[in-house]
Residue, then its C-alpha position, 0 to 999 in steps of 0.5 A: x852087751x848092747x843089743x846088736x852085740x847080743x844078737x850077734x853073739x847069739x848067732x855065733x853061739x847057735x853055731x856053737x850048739x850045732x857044733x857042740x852036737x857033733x863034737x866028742x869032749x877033746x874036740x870040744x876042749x880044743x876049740x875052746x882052749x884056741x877060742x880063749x887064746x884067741x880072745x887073749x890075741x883080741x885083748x893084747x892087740x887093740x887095732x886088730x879088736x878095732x879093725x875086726x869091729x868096725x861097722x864100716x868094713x862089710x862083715x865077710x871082709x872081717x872075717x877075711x881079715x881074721x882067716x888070714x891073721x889065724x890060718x894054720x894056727x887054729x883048726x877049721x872048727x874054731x876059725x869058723x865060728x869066729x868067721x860067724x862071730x866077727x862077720x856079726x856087728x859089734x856095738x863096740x870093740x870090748x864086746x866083740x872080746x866078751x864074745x870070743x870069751x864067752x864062746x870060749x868058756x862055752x865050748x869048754x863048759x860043754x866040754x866038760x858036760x860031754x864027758x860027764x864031768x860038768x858038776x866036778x868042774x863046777x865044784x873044783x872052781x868053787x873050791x879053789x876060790x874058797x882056797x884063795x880067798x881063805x889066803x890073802x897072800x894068795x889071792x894078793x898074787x893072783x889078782x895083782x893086775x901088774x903081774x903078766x898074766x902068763x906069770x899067773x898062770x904059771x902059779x895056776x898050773x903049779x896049784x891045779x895040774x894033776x889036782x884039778x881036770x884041765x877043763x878047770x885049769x884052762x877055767x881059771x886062767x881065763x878068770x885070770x886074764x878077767x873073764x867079761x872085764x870082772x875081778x879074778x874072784x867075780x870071774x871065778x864065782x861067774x864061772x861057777x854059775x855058768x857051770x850051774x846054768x848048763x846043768x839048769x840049776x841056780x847057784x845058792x851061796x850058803x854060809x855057815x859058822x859049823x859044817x852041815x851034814x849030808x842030811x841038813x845040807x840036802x833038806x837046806x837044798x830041797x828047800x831052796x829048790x822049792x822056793x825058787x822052783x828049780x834046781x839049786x846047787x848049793x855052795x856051803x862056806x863055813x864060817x865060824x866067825x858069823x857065830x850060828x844061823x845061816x847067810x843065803x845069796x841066791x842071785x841078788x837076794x840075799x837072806x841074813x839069818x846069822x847070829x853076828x847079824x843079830x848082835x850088830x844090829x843090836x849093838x847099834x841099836x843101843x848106840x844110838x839109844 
């Protein structure tokens, strides 16, 4: 976002904060759930996105607009924080949808915090893109960018509902519909770290060619958390194919320990010998 968008983005989220302190989980996930089917209202119809974005219309004649657009069919708690959301300025029409996604996403993620659920949504939504990416015929369907998203969505809830908590369920189908303009597997890993982030822990992606016990993946944890001097959630992938050692993605650092590095590099090495 450029800089009027984040500020006008951080000001919707403050009222989602006072918000959030007064509001049980099935609120909180209600408001969430309308907040994401109204971002999906944003994405399907561009001259509502353009008409409730444009700096020439004064900020309370945009919301006007949206009240009318959504009166009765979303409650007062949602319709007022996409009041403070559009009544902001919007440096460009796309941004003014990250916003209403992100506000979304946040309300759900807090959701799941209230009801002490918060790390098992994290966890599910990391699982289930290992799932997916394990399935090149599964993931070819759920990325498939000509396939409706509402067809996507309905193989979503074929696979997740009764397996996954509905906080997650509704996660995914944003990540379906390209959460902040990403890929359904960027968007999935995204979500993942926004989970992290409210728990104030980073995400460190750990792969390795044989499973970890519970003792060798808490040392690897409290190691991780001394380096970068907090919190760590560490995602384990086992891969047999890297052969031994360690890959480690924290953020953009990325430490390659893996015994398949090593052979590559030597292979090529001596190619060029």
């Amino acid at each position: 976002m450029q800089a009027a968008s984040r500020e006008s983005y951080t000001v919707a989220s403050q009222r989602l904060g006072e918000y959030v302190r007064g509001a049980d989980s099935a609120a909180l996930a209600t408001t969430g759930a309308e907040l994401l089917a109204v971002a999906d209202l944003l994405r399907r119809e561009v001259r509502l996105r353009r008409a409730l974005s444009d700096p020439a219309r004064p900020g309370a004649d945009r919301s006007g607009l949206l009240g009318s657009v959504l009166s009765g069919k979303v409650g007062a708690d949602t319709l007022d924080l996409l009041g403070v959301l559009v009544a902001g300025r919007w440096s460009a029409p796309s941004e003014l949808l990250d916003g209403a996604e992100r506000l979304g996403v946040q309300a759900l993620l807090a959701s799941a915090d209230r009801a002490d659920e918060l790390g098992e949504v994290e966890d599910e939504l990391f699982r289930f893109g290992q799932v997916v990416a394990a399935d090149p015929q599964l993931s070819n369907a759920l990325s498939d960018p000509a396939a409706p998203v509402a067809q996507r969505a309905e193989l979503i809830g074929m696979l997740l509902t009764g397996k996954a908590r509905p906080v997650t369920v509704r996660l995914v189908e944003a990540a379906l519909a390209g959460f902040g303009g990403r890929s359904f597997s960027a968007a999935l890993s995204r979500l993942v770290e926004l989970a992290a982030e409210r728990r104030d822990r980073q995400v460190a992606y750990v792969t390795v060619a044989a499973p970890l016990t519970a003792d060798e993946e808490s040392r690897l944890t409290d190691q991780l958390s001394a380096i970068y001097g907090r919190a760590v959630a560490v995602k384990l992938t086992v891969d047999p194919t890297i052969l031994g050692g360690a890959s480690v993605r924290v953020g953009s650092d990325l430490y390659d320990g893996t015994i398949l590095r090593r052979l590559n590099e030597t292979r090529n090495a001596l190619a060029k010998r």
